[in-house]
N, C-alpha and C positions, 0 to 999 in steps of 0.2 A: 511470516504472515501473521496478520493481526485482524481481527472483525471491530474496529473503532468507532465509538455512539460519536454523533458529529456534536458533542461537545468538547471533546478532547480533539479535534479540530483548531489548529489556531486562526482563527479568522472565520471560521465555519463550513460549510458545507452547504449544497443547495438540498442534498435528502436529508431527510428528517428521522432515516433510520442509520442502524451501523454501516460501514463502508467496509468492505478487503482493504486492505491496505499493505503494500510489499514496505520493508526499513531500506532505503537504501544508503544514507550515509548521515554518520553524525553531522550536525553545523560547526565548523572546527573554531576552538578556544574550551581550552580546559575548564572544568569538568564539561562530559557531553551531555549537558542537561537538556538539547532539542534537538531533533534528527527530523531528517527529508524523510519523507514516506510518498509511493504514490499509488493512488485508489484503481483496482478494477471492475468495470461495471462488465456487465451482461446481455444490457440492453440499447446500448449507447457507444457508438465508437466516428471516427475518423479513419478516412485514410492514412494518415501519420502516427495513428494508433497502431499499439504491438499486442496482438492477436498471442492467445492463452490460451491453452488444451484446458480442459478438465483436471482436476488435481482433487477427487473426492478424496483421497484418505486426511487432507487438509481442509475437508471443508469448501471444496471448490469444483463444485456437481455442473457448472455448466459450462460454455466457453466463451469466454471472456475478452477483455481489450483492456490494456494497462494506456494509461493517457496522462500524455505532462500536463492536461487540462485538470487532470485530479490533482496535481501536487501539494501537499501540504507538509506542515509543519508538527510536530508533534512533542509533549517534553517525555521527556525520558521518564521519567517516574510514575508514569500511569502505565506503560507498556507492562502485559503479563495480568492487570486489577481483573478480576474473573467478570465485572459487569462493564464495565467502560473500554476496557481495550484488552480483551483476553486473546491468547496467543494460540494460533492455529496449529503450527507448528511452519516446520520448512520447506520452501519450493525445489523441485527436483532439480538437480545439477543444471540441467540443461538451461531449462529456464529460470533460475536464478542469475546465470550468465546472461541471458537475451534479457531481463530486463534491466539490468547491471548499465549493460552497454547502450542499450534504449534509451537509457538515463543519460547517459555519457555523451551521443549521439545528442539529443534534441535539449540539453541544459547547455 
């Protein structure tokens, strides 16, 4: 998990602040210098959206909705910069798999 300022966005974002953002897979062709991320909002969801418990010790105090409408792009060498895209840490087993597969499902 990541809190990303939507500069480090490729293509942008519609908010104007940092986004959650889960890694879910490099773009494949050696080195992996851009990886798929996708955004959870708080406020904002679908039907087809995948529904997220709270995860405070990460930084994730409310519950949430992971959406392929967030999908972005991201290069790898900003992941971890403590002001652009610092690292939250990692989502619990459980839902690291439900979003994994969420991915897998609607990509």
């Amino acid at each position: 998990m990541y809190k990303a300022h939507p500069d480090v966005l490729i293509g942008g974002d519609a908010h104007k602040v940092a986004r959650r953002v889960g890694c879910i897979k490099p773009i494949p062709g050696p080195p992996h210098v851009y990886w798929i991320t996708l955004g959870r909002s708080t406020t904002d969801h679908k039907p087809s959206d995948l529904a997220h418990d709270p995860e405070p010790a990460i930084d994730l105090d409310k519950k949430g909705w992971w959406s392929m409408r967030f999908k972005h792009t991201i290069a790898a060498d900003v992941f971890g910069n403590e002001v652009r895209c610092r690292h939250l840490g990692e989502l619990s087993g459980e839902a690291c798999k439900n979003l994994l597969d969420y991915y897998e499902k609607w990509s």
